[in-house]
N, C-alpha and C positions, 0 to 999 in steps of 0.2 A: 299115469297114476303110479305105476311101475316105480319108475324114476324118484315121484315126489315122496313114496313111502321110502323108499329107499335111504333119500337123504334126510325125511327126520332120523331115522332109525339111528343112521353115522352122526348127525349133531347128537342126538341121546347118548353115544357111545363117548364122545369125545367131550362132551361138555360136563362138566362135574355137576351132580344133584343140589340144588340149594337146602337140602335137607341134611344140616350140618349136630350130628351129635358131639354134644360138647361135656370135656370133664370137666369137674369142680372148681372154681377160678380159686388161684390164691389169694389170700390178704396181702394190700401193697402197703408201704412206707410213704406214708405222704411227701417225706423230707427225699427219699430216693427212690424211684420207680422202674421199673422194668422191663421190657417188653419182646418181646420172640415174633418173625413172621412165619415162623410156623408151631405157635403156641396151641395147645389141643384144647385151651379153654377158652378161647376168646371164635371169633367169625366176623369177617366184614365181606361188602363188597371190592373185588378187585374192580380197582378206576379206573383202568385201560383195557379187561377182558370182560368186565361186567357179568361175574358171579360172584356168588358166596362161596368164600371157600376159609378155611380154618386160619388161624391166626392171624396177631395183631398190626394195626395198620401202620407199619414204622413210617410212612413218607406220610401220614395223615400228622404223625405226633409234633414231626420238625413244620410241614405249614402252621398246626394252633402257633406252637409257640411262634413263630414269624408274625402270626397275624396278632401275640400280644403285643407286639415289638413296637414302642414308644421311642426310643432313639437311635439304637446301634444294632444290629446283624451283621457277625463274623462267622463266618464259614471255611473250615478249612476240609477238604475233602480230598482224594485221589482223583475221582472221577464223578463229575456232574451231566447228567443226561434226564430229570424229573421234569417233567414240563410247569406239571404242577408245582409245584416247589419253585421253581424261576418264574412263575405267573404270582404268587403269593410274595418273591421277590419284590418283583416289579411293583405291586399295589404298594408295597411298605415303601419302597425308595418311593414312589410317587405323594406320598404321605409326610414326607420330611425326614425318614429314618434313614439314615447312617447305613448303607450295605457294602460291604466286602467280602468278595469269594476270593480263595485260593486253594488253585490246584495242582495238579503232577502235570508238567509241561507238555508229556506224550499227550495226554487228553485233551490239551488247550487246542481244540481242532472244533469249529461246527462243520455241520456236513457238506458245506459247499468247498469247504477247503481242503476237500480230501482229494490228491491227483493220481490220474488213472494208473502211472507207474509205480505212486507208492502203494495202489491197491495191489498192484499184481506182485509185489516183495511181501503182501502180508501173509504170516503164519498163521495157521488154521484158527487158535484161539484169537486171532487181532479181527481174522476173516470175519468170521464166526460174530464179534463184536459189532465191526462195521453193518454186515448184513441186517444183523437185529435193530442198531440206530439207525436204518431208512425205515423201520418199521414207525417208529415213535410218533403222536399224534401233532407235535412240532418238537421244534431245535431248541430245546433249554438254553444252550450256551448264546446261542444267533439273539433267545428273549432278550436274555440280559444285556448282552452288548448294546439293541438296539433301544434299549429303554435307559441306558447310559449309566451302566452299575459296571465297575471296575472292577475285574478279572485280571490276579496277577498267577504266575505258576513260580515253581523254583529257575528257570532262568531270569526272571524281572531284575530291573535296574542293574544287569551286564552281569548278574552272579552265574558264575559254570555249576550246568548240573550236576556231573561227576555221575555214578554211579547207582546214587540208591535212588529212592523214590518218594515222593511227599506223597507218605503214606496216612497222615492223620485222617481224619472222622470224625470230626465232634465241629458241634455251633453252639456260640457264645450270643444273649438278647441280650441287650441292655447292660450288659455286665454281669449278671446274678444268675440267669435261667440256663441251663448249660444240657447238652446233650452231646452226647458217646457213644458213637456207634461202632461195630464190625465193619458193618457195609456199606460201600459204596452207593450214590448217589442213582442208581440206576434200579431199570424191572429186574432186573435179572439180580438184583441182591436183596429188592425186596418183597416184587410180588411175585415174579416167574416171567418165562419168555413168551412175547406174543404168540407166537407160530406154534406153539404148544400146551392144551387145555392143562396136562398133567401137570404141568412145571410150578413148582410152589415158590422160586427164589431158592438162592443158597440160602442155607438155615444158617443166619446171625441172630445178633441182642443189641440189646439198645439199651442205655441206661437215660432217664432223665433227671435233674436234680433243677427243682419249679424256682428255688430263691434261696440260692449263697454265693453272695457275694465274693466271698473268699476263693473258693473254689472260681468262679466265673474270673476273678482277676489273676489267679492262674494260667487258666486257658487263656484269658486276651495278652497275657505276657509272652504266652509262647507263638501266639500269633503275630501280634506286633513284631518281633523278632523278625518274621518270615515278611513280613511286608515291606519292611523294611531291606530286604535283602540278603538275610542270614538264611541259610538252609544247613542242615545237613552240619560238616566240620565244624564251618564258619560261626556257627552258634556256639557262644558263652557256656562253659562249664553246667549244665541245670542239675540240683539237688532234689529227692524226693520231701514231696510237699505232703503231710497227714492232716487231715480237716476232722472234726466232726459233723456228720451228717445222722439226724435220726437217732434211733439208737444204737448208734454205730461208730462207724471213722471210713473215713475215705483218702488212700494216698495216691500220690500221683507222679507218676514220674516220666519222660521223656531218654526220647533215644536223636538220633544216635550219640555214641559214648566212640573218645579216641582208641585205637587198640591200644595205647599206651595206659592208657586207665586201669586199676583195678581191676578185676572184674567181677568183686565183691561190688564193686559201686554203680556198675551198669545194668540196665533193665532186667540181663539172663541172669546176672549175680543175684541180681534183688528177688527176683523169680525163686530161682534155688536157695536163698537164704529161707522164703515163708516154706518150700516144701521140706524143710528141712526143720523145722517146728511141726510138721503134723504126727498128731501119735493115732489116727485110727483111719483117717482115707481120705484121698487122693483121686480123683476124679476129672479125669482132662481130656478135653475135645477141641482140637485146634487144625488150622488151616495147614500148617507145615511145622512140623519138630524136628530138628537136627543140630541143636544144642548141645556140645556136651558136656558142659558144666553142669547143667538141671538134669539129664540123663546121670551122669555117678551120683549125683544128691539123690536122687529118685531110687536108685540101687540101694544107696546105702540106707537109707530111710526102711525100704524094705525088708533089708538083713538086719536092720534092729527091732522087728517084729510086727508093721503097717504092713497087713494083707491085703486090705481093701485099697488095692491099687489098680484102676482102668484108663486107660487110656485108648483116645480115638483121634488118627489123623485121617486127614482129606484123602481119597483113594489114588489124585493124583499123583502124591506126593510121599504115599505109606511104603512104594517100595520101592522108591528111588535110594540107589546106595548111600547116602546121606541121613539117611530116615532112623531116627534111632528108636525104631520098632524091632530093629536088630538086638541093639544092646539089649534092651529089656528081655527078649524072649529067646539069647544067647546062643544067637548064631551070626553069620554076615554075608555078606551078596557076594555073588559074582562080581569080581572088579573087571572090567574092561580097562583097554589101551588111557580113555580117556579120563577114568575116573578109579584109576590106579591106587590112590594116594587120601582115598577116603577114609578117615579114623575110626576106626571099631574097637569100643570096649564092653564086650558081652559081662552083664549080668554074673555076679557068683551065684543068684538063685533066680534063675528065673521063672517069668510069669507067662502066662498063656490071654489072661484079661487085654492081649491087645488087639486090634483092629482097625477099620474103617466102616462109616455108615454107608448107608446105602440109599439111595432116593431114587425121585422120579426122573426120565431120560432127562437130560439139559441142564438138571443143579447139581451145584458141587455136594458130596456125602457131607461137607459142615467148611462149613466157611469162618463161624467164628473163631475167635481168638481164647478160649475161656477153661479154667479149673475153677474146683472147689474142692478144699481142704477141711477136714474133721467137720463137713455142714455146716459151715461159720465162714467160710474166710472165702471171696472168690478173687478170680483174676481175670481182668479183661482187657478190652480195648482194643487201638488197632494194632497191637504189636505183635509179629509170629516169632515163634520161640527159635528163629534161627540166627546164624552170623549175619545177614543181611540186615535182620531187623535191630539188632544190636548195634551194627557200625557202622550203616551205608543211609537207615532211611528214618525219615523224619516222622518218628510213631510216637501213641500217647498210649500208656501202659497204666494202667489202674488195678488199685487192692482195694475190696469192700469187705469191712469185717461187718457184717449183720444179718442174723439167721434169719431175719423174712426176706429181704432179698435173697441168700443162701436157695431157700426153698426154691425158689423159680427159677436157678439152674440148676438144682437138681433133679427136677422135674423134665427141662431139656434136655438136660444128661440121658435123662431113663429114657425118654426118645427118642434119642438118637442110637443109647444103645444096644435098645431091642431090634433097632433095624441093621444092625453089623455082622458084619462076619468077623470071626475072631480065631486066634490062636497061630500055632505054625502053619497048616493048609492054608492060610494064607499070602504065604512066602514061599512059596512054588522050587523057586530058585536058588534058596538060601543055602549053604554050605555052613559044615564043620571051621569052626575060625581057626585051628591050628593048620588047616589049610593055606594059610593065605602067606603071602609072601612075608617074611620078618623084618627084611629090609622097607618094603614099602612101610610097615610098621613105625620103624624107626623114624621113617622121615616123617612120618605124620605128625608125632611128638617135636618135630622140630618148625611146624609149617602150620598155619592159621589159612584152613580152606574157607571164603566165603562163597556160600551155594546163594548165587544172584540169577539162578535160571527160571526162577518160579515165575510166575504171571498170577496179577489176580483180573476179577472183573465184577 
Protein backbone atom coordinates (compact mmCIF):
# COMPACT_ATOMS: atom_id res chain seq x y z
CA UNK A 1 0.00 0.00 0.00
CA UNK A 2 3.18 1.86 1.00
CA UNK A 3 4.52 1.53 -2.38
CA UNK A 4 1.14 2.13 -4.54
CA UNK A 5 0.47 5.49 -2.60
CA UNK A 6 3.75 6.48 -3.16
CA UNK A 7 3.79 6.15 -6.88
CA UNK A 8 0.37 7.97 -7.33
CA UNK A 9 1.80 10.73 -5.42
CA UNK A 10 5.20 10.87 -7.98
CA UNK A 11 2.64 10.47 -11.16
CA UNK A 12 0.71 13.63 -9.49
CA UNK A 13 3.99 15.18 -9.15
CA UNK A 14 5.19 14.70 -12.58
CA UNK A 15 2.26 14.72 -14.74
CA UNK A 16 0.89 18.33 -15.38
CA UNK A 17 -3.02 19.13 -13.98
CA UNK A 18 -5.50 19.05 -16.90
CA UNK A 19 -6.72 22.05 -15.37
CA UNK A 20 -5.38 24.44 -17.84
CA UNK A 21 -6.15 28.32 -17.06
CA UNK A 22 -6.25 30.18 -20.15
CA UNK A 23 -5.83 33.88 -21.33
CA UNK A 24 -7.91 35.74 -23.71
CA UNK A 25 -7.51 34.31 -27.30
CA UNK A 26 -6.67 36.80 -29.91
CA UNK A 27 -8.62 37.70 -33.03
CA UNK A 28 -7.04 35.76 -36.22
CA UNK A 29 -6.78 36.89 -39.90
CA UNK A 30 -8.68 34.44 -41.81
CA UNK A 31 -6.21 35.33 -44.90
CA UNK A 32 -3.08 34.71 -42.44
CA UNK A 33 -3.07 32.68 -39.07
CA UNK A 34 -0.88 32.06 -36.37
CA UNK A 35 -0.07 29.84 -34.02
CA UNK A 36 2.65 29.28 -30.88
CA UNK A 37 3.08 25.68 -29.15
CA UNK A 38 3.34 27.38 -26.34
CA UNK A 39 0.50 30.02 -26.67
CA UNK A 40 -1.17 30.80 -22.98
CA UNK A 41 -4.50 31.09 -24.92
CA UNK A 42 -5.13 28.19 -26.67
CA UNK A 43 -4.74 23.97 -24.66
CA UNK A 44 -4.83 20.67 -26.43
CA UNK A 45 -4.04 17.38 -25.78
CA UNK A 46 -0.33 16.25 -26.16
CA UNK A 47 -0.81 12.99 -28.95
CA UNK A 48 2.21 11.13 -27.63
CA UNK A 49 2.14 12.04 -23.53
CA UNK A 50 -1.57 12.42 -23.39
CA UNK A 51 -2.27 15.48 -21.30
CA UNK A 52 -3.61 18.75 -21.56
CA UNK A 53 -1.19 21.01 -21.54
CA UNK A 54 -1.07 24.93 -22.92
CA UNK A 55 -0.62 25.75 -26.47
CA UNK A 56 -1.43 25.35 -29.92
CA UNK A 57 -1.39 22.00 -31.77
CA UNK A 58 1.34 22.91 -34.47
CA UNK A 59 1.76 19.17 -35.97
CA UNK A 60 -2.27 18.88 -35.72
CA UNK A 61 -2.42 22.28 -38.17
CA UNK A 62 0.12 20.81 -40.95
CA UNK A 63 -1.93 17.00 -40.89
CA UNK A 64 -5.68 19.27 -41.51
CA UNK A 65 -4.10 20.73 -44.10
CA UNK A 66 -2.44 17.27 -45.61
CA UNK A 67 -5.80 15.80 -45.10
CA UNK A 68 -7.45 18.84 -47.48
CA UNK A 69 -4.91 17.91 -49.95
CA UNK A 70 -6.46 17.04 -53.40
CA UNK A 71 -3.26 16.80 -55.47
CA UNK A 72 0.06 17.91 -54.41
CA UNK A 73 2.13 17.93 -50.80
CA UNK A 74 5.51 19.46 -50.70
CA UNK A 75 7.44 19.43 -47.78
CA UNK A 76 10.45 20.93 -47.30
CA UNK A 77 11.92 20.56 -43.66
CA UNK A 78 15.34 19.97 -41.80
CA UNK A 79 14.26 17.19 -39.87
CA UNK A 80 11.24 14.80 -40.12
CA UNK A 81 10.46 12.51 -37.08
CA UNK A 82 6.04 13.15 -36.65
CA UNK A 83 4.59 9.67 -36.98
CA UNK A 84 1.60 11.35 -37.32
CA UNK A 85 2.18 13.56 -40.04
CA UNK A 86 4.05 10.62 -42.17
CA UNK A 87 0.62 8.41 -41.35
CA UNK A 88 -1.53 11.55 -42.79
CA UNK A 89 1.29 11.37 -45.57
CA UNK A 90 0.79 8.02 -46.30
CA UNK A 91 -3.36 8.22 -46.53
CA UNK A 92 -3.06 11.21 -49.03
CA UNK A 93 -0.28 9.44 -51.25
CA UNK A 94 -2.57 6.44 -51.11
CA UNK A 95 -5.49 8.68 -52.37
CA UNK A 96 -3.78 9.76 -55.67
CA UNK A 97 -2.03 12.92 -54.16
CA UNK A 98 1.09 14.05 -55.41
CA UNK A 99 3.78 13.77 -51.96
CA UNK A 100 7.17 15.05 -51.82
CA UNK A 101 9.48 15.54 -48.77
CA UNK A 102 12.70 17.09 -48.66
CA UNK A 103 15.21 17.22 -46.04
CA UNK A 104 18.82 17.98 -44.58
CA UNK A 105 20.89 14.86 -45.55
CA UNK A 106 22.28 14.42 -41.73
CA UNK A 107 18.56 13.47 -40.99
CA UNK A 108 17.92 11.24 -44.14
CA UNK A 109 18.69 8.19 -41.53
CA UNK A 110 15.54 5.89 -40.12
CA UNK A 111 16.52 4.15 -37.09
CA UNK A 112 17.66 1.09 -38.29
CA UNK A 113 20.27 2.80 -40.11
CA UNK A 114 22.01 4.26 -37.46
CA UNK A 115 25.57 2.16 -36.82
CA UNK A 116 26.93 1.34 -33.65
CA UNK A 117 30.32 3.41 -34.41
CA UNK A 118 28.57 6.31 -35.58
CA UNK A 119 26.53 6.23 -32.32
CA UNK A 120 29.69 6.13 -30.31
CA UNK A 121 31.25 9.54 -32.34
CA UNK A 122 27.94 11.18 -31.55
CA UNK A 123 28.06 14.64 -29.58
CA UNK A 124 25.86 15.10 -26.60
CA UNK A 125 23.19 17.19 -28.67
CA UNK A 126 23.19 14.30 -31.69
CA UNK A 127 23.24 11.65 -28.56
CA UNK A 128 20.76 13.26 -26.79
CA UNK A 129 18.54 13.31 -30.29
CA UNK A 130 19.18 9.69 -31.33
CA UNK A 131 18.08 8.56 -27.57
CA UNK A 132 14.76 10.47 -27.80
CA UNK A 133 14.05 8.84 -31.62
CA UNK A 134 13.98 5.18 -29.99
CA UNK A 135 11.42 6.63 -27.89
CA UNK A 136 8.87 7.75 -30.82
CA UNK A 137 5.68 5.61 -31.18
CA UNK A 138 7.09 4.57 -34.92
CA UNK A 139 9.79 5.59 -37.59
CA UNK A 140 8.17 8.61 -39.71
CA UNK A 141 10.81 8.41 -42.26
CA UNK A 142 10.80 4.07 -42.43
CA UNK A 143 6.50 5.17 -42.92
CA UNK A 144 7.13 6.91 -45.76
CA UNK A 145 9.63 4.99 -47.59
CA UNK A 146 7.68 1.92 -47.05
CA UNK A 147 4.44 3.47 -48.38
CA UNK A 148 6.52 4.52 -51.47
CA UNK A 149 6.65 8.51 -50.96
CA UNK A 150 9.98 9.94 -52.21
CA UNK A 151 12.37 11.47 -49.84
CA UNK A 152 15.13 13.45 -51.45
CA UNK A 153 17.87 15.56 -49.10
CA UNK A 154 20.49 18.16 -50.26
CA UNK A 155 22.85 15.57 -51.58
CA UNK A 156 20.06 14.00 -54.43
CA UNK A 157 20.96 13.48 -57.90
CA UNK A 158 25.00 13.76 -57.13
CA UNK A 159 24.69 17.49 -55.71
CA UNK A 160 27.74 18.16 -52.80
CA UNK A 161 26.33 19.33 -49.71
CA UNK A 162 28.91 21.73 -48.87
CA UNK A 163 28.57 23.46 -45.68
CA UNK A 164 25.32 24.79 -44.66
CA UNK A 165 22.11 23.14 -44.08
CA UNK A 166 18.57 22.67 -45.82
CA UNK A 167 17.30 24.52 -43.30
CA UNK A 168 13.61 25.47 -44.64
CA UNK A 169 10.12 24.64 -42.83
CA UNK A 170 7.37 25.31 -44.66
CA UNK A 171 4.58 22.96 -46.82
CA UNK A 172 3.13 23.85 -50.01
CA UNK A 173 -1.11 21.80 -50.67
CA UNK A 174 -2.15 21.89 -53.83
CA UNK A 175 -0.33 25.08 -54.60
CA UNK A 176 -2.36 27.83 -52.62
CA UNK A 177 -2.43 26.41 -48.71
CA UNK A 178 1.05 27.20 -47.47
CA UNK A 179 2.56 26.88 -44.07
CA UNK A 180 5.88 28.43 -42.33
CA UNK A 181 7.18 27.09 -39.48
CA UNK A 182 10.31 27.74 -36.94
CA UNK A 183 10.23 24.22 -36.06
CA UNK A 184 11.28 21.35 -37.02
CA UNK A 185 9.41 18.17 -37.73
CA UNK A 186 9.94 16.60 -34.38
CA UNK A 187 8.31 16.26 -30.25
CA UNK A 188 10.90 18.08 -29.14
CA UNK A 189 9.93 21.28 -31.41
CA UNK A 190 6.56 20.87 -30.99
CA UNK A 191 5.10 19.34 -28.12
CA UNK A 192 8.21 18.41 -25.63
CA UNK A 193 10.26 15.43 -24.89
CA UNK A 194 8.87 12.05 -24.01
CA UNK A 195 11.00 11.20 -20.84
CA UNK A 196 10.04 14.50 -19.52
CA UNK A 197 6.34 15.66 -18.14
CA UNK A 198 7.66 19.38 -17.83
CA UNK A 199 8.94 19.76 -21.45
CA UNK A 200 6.78 21.98 -23.41
CA UNK A 201 8.82 21.90 -27.05
CA UNK A 202 11.19 24.71 -27.87
CA UNK A 203 8.93 27.72 -28.03
CA UNK A 204 8.37 28.36 -32.04
CA UNK A 205 5.41 29.85 -34.56
CA UNK A 206 3.84 28.74 -37.24
CA UNK A 207 2.33 30.87 -39.64
CA UNK A 208 -0.55 29.51 -42.11
CA UNK A 209 -1.79 31.18 -45.14
CA UNK A 210 -5.47 28.72 -46.14
CA UNK A 211 -5.50 30.03 -50.24
CA UNK A 212 -2.93 32.08 -52.17
CA UNK A 213 -1.94 30.93 -54.83
CA UNK A 214 0.71 33.39 -55.22
CA UNK A 215 2.35 33.01 -52.31
CA UNK A 216 2.04 28.97 -52.75
CA UNK A 217 3.68 29.27 -56.25
CA UNK A 218 6.58 30.97 -54.45
CA UNK A 219 7.29 28.33 -52.19
CA UNK A 220 6.67 25.38 -54.98
CA UNK A 221 9.49 27.51 -57.10
CA UNK A 222 11.93 27.31 -54.43
CA UNK A 223 11.05 23.86 -53.91
CA UNK A 224 11.30 22.59 -57.24
CA UNK A 225 14.61 24.26 -57.50
CA UNK A 226 15.82 21.81 -54.63
CA UNK A 227 14.38 18.75 -56.18
CA UNK A 228 15.62 19.20 -58.88
CA UNK A 229 19.11 19.34 -57.42
CA UNK A 230 19.88 22.96 -56.73
CA UNK A 231 20.77 23.59 -52.97
CA UNK A 232 22.39 26.15 -51.28
CA UNK A 233 25.05 28.23 -54.14
CA UNK A 234 23.92 26.35 -56.88
CA UNK A 235 20.47 28.13 -56.84
CA UNK A 236 19.69 31.06 -59.21
CA UNK A 237 19.97 34.45 -58.02
CA UNK A 238 16.14 34.68 -55.82
CA UNK A 239 14.67 38.26 -55.33
CA UNK A 240 12.22 39.23 -52.47
CA UNK A 241 8.81 38.45 -53.48
CA UNK A 242 5.75 41.17 -51.65
CA UNK A 243 2.14 39.55 -51.71
CA UNK A 244 -0.94 40.89 -50.26
CA UNK A 245 -2.40 38.78 -47.67
CA UNK A 246 -5.33 40.17 -45.47
CA UNK A 247 -5.11 43.41 -44.49
CA UNK A 248 -1.73 43.35 -45.06
CA UNK A 249 1.49 42.36 -47.33
CA UNK A 250 3.49 39.46 -46.98
CA UNK A 251 7.24 39.32 -48.31
CA UNK A 252 9.39 36.63 -48.91
CA UNK A 253 12.63 36.10 -49.42
CA UNK A 254 15.26 33.10 -49.32
CA UNK A 255 18.89 32.60 -48.47
CA UNK A 256 21.52 31.61 -49.04
CA UNK A 257 22.93 34.84 -50.81
CA UNK A 258 26.90 34.78 -52.53
CA UNK A 259 29.33 36.60 -50.20
CA UNK A 260 29.99 38.45 -53.27
CA UNK A 261 26.42 39.99 -53.11
CA UNK A 262 25.41 43.15 -51.69
CA UNK A 263 24.50 42.80 -48.57
CA UNK A 264 21.78 45.37 -48.76
CA UNK A 265 20.22 42.45 -50.91
CA UNK A 266 20.59 39.43 -48.68
CA UNK A 267 18.16 38.23 -45.96
CA UNK A 268 20.48 40.12 -43.02
CA UNK A 269 20.65 43.20 -45.34
CA UNK A 270 16.84 42.96 -45.89
CA UNK A 271 16.45 42.24 -42.05
CA UNK A 272 18.41 45.58 -41.25
CA UNK A 273 17.10 47.56 -43.96
CA UNK A 274 13.01 47.12 -42.02
CA UNK A 275 14.88 47.62 -38.50
CA UNK A 276 16.16 50.52 -39.75
CA UNK A 277 12.54 52.02 -40.59
CA UNK A 278 11.38 51.54 -36.95
CA UNK A 279 10.69 54.81 -34.94
CA UNK A 280 9.30 53.36 -31.47
CA UNK A 281 10.26 49.41 -30.83
CA UNK A 282 11.99 46.71 -31.78
CA UNK A 283 11.19 43.47 -30.16
CA UNK A 284 13.36 40.29 -31.05
CA UNK A 285 13.58 36.68 -29.95
CA UNK A 286 15.63 34.44 -31.85
CA UNK A 287 17.44 31.24 -31.94
CA UNK A 288 21.13 32.77 -32.68
CA UNK A 289 22.05 36.59 -33.38
CA UNK A 290 25.59 37.26 -34.42
CA UNK A 291 25.02 39.43 -37.32
CA UNK A 292 26.69 42.42 -37.68
CA UNK A 293 25.16 44.38 -40.05
CA UNK A 294 21.52 44.29 -38.20
CA UNK A 295 23.53 44.57 -34.82
CA UNK A 296 25.10 48.57 -36.10
CA UNK A 297 21.37 49.11 -37.66
CA UNK A 298 19.91 48.21 -34.34
CA UNK A 299 22.64 50.66 -32.58
CA UNK A 300 22.07 53.17 -34.57
CA UNK A 301 18.26 53.04 -34.77
CA UNK A 302 18.70 53.46 -30.98
CA UNK A 303 21.00 56.70 -30.95
CA UNK A 304 18.29 58.28 -33.02
CA UNK A 305 15.99 58.06 -30.30
CA UNK A 306 13.92 54.08 -30.39
CA UNK A 307 14.19 53.00 -26.59
CA UNK A 308 11.99 50.37 -26.73
CA UNK A 309 14.47 48.10 -27.93
CA UNK A 310 14.56 44.01 -26.33
CA UNK A 311 16.14 41.59 -27.40
CA UNK A 312 16.14 37.64 -26.58
CA UNK A 313 18.55 34.98 -27.76
CA UNK A 314 18.60 31.24 -27.13
CA UNK A 315 20.74 30.75 -23.90
CA UNK A 316 22.89 28.47 -25.81
CA UNK A 317 23.99 30.74 -28.06
CA UNK A 318 23.58 34.34 -25.79
CA UNK A 319 27.13 34.04 -24.76
CA UNK A 320 29.03 32.61 -27.11
CA UNK A 321 31.67 35.21 -28.39
CA UNK A 322 29.95 35.61 -31.53
CA UNK A 323 26.63 36.73 -29.84
CA UNK A 324 26.00 40.15 -30.32
CA UNK A 325 24.44 40.63 -26.95
CA UNK A 326 27.89 42.18 -26.49
CA UNK A 327 27.66 44.87 -28.92
CA UNK A 328 24.27 45.92 -27.70
CA UNK A 329 25.18 46.09 -23.87
CA UNK A 330 28.96 47.52 -24.74
CA UNK A 331 31.23 45.32 -23.61
CA UNK A 332 33.07 41.80 -25.26
CA UNK A 333 34.02 38.31 -24.14
CA UNK A 334 37.01 36.76 -23.24
CA UNK A 335 38.51 35.65 -26.64
CA UNK A 336 40.36 32.49 -26.37
CA UNK A 337 43.13 30.82 -28.69
CA UNK A 338 40.31 29.61 -30.76
CA UNK A 339 37.97 32.27 -31.24
CA UNK A 340 40.67 35.06 -31.24
CA UNK A 341 39.32 36.90 -34.34
CA UNK A 342 35.71 37.51 -33.22
CA UNK A 343 34.40 41.09 -34.31
CA UNK A 344 33.17 43.38 -31.52
CA UNK A 345 31.43 46.55 -31.98
CA UNK A 346 30.12 47.68 -28.77
CA UNK A 347 27.21 50.00 -28.70
CA UNK A 348 27.71 54.09 -28.34
CA UNK A 349 24.67 53.77 -25.82
CA UNK A 350 23.99 50.93 -24.64
CA UNK A 351 21.17 48.99 -23.36
CA UNK A 352 20.51 46.55 -20.54
CA UNK A 353 16.83 45.03 -22.24
CA UNK A 354 18.95 42.13 -23.33
CA UNK A 355 18.77 38.41 -22.42
CA UNK A 356 17.79 34.92 -22.59
CA UNK A 357 14.47 33.03 -21.65
CA UNK A 358 14.31 30.57 -19.67
CA UNK A 359 12.09 27.32 -19.59
CA UNK A 360 11.41 23.97 -18.51
CA UNK A 361 14.67 21.28 -18.16
CA UNK A 362 15.06 19.91 -22.10
CA UNK A 363 13.61 23.12 -24.25
CA UNK A 364 15.53 25.47 -25.81
CA UNK A 365 14.88 29.31 -23.95
CA UNK A 366 13.10 30.14 -27.83
CA UNK A 367 13.85 28.57 -30.79
CA UNK A 368 12.12 30.79 -32.96
CA UNK A 369 13.29 32.84 -35.43
CA UNK A 370 11.16 36.19 -34.88
CA UNK A 371 10.87 40.33 -34.33
CA UNK A 372 8.32 42.75 -34.25
CA UNK A 373 8.80 46.40 -35.20
CA UNK A 374 6.60 49.56 -34.13
CA UNK A 375 3.56 46.62 -33.50
CA UNK A 376 2.97 46.25 -37.13
CA UNK A 377 5.70 44.67 -38.97
CA UNK A 378 6.97 41.02 -37.93
CA UNK A 379 9.96 38.86 -39.02
CA UNK A 380 10.13 35.24 -39.22
CA UNK A 381 10.64 32.03 -40.55
CA UNK A 382 13.28 29.65 -40.74
CA UNK A 383 16.13 32.02 -40.95
CA UNK A 384 18.75 32.79 -37.93
CA UNK A 385 20.13 36.24 -37.94
CA UNK A 386 23.62 34.82 -38.48
CA UNK A 387 26.55 34.40 -41.28
CA UNK A 388 25.48 30.75 -41.50
CA UNK A 389 21.96 31.55 -42.28
CA UNK A 390 22.86 34.13 -44.71
CA UNK A 391 25.52 32.24 -46.88
CA UNK A 392 25.75 28.55 -46.32
CA UNK A 393 21.83 27.49 -45.61
CA UNK A 394 18.90 27.06 -47.64
CA UNK A 395 16.25 29.33 -45.38
CA UNK A 396 12.92 30.94 -45.89
CA UNK A 397 12.78 34.46 -44.23
CA UNK A 398 9.40 36.19 -44.21
CA UNK A 399 8.08 40.10 -43.39
CA UNK A 400 4.21 40.38 -42.18
CA UNK A 401 3.12 43.76 -42.10
CA UNK A 402 -0.33 43.41 -40.26
CA UNK A 403 -1.35 44.43 -36.69
CA UNK A 404 -3.55 41.36 -35.90
CA UNK A 405 -1.04 39.05 -36.57
CA UNK A 406 1.54 41.75 -34.89
CA UNK A 407 -0.57 41.10 -31.81
CA UNK A 408 0.21 37.25 -31.41
CA UNK A 409 3.90 37.88 -31.36
CA UNK A 410 3.73 40.35 -29.21
CA UNK A 411 1.94 38.43 -26.85
CA UNK A 412 4.84 35.57 -27.29
CA UNK A 413 7.23 38.24 -26.93
CA UNK A 414 5.65 39.30 -23.25
CA UNK A 415 6.22 35.44 -22.58
CA UNK A 416 9.01 34.93 -23.21
CA UNK A 417 10.12 37.86 -21.60
CA UNK A 418 8.94 37.70 -18.33
CA UNK A 419 10.72 34.44 -18.00
CA UNK A 420 14.46 36.11 -18.92
CA UNK A 421 17.09 37.00 -17.18
CA UNK A 422 18.44 40.15 -18.46
CA UNK A 423 21.01 42.92 -18.41
CA UNK A 424 25.00 42.67 -17.85
CA UNK A 425 24.83 39.82 -14.75
CA UNK A 426 24.30 38.07 -17.26
CA UNK A 427 27.74 38.01 -19.02
CA UNK A 428 29.56 36.85 -16.06
CA UNK A 429 32.69 37.05 -18.15
CA UNK A 430 32.41 39.97 -20.32
CA UNK A 431 35.32 42.60 -20.25
CA UNK A 432 36.07 46.27 -20.96
CA UNK A 433 36.58 46.25 -24.98
CA UNK A 434 39.60 48.50 -25.02
CA UNK A 435 40.93 45.50 -23.49
CA UNK A 436 41.17 43.41 -26.25
CA UNK A 437 43.75 43.04 -28.71
CA UNK A 438 43.70 45.95 -31.63
CA UNK A 439 45.33 43.92 -33.94
CA UNK A 440 42.94 40.93 -33.63
CA UNK A 441 40.58 43.98 -34.33
CA UNK A 442 42.02 44.77 -37.40
CA UNK A 443 41.96 41.60 -38.81
CA UNK A 444 38.35 41.12 -38.22
CA UNK A 445 37.60 44.16 -40.51
CA UNK A 446 39.47 42.46 -42.96
CA UNK A 447 37.86 38.63 -42.49
CA UNK A 448 33.99 37.40 -42.96
CA UNK A 449 33.80 34.79 -39.69
CA UNK A 450 31.02 32.22 -40.49
CA UNK A 451 29.89 30.80 -37.02
CA UNK A 452 28.65 27.21 -38.52
CA UNK A 453 28.91 25.48 -34.97
CA UNK A 454 25.28 25.97 -33.88
CA UNK A 455 23.09 22.78 -34.08
CA UNK A 456 19.37 22.87 -34.03
CA UNK A 457 16.79 20.10 -33.16
Amino acid sequence: MLLLSSGVVLVNILKPSAKVKLVQPLPQDPAIQVYFNQNPASSYEDPYRHFIRKGDNLEQQIIDAINQANSTVDIAVMEFRLPKVAEALSLAHKRGVKVRVIIDSKYNKTLAEYKQEEIARMNRHDKRAYEELKQYPADALAMLRSNGIEIKDDTSGGTTKGSGLMHHKFVVIDGKTTIISSGNFTTSDMHGDFGNFESRGNPNNMIVVPDNSELGKTLTDEFNSMWQGLFKSRKPKRYPVTIPIGTGTITVNFSPASTKDDIATTSNGIIASYVQQAKKSVHIAVFVYSDQKISDTLGSVHDQGVEDIKVLIDPDFFRQPYSKAYDAMGVCPRLGKKNSFIKVKPWKHPITTVGFPTSSIGDRGVHSKMAILDKMLIITGSHNWSNSGNYLNDETLVFIQNPTVAAHYEQEFSRLYATAKLGLKTLPSAQKCELLNLKNAEHNSQSLKLDTSHQEE
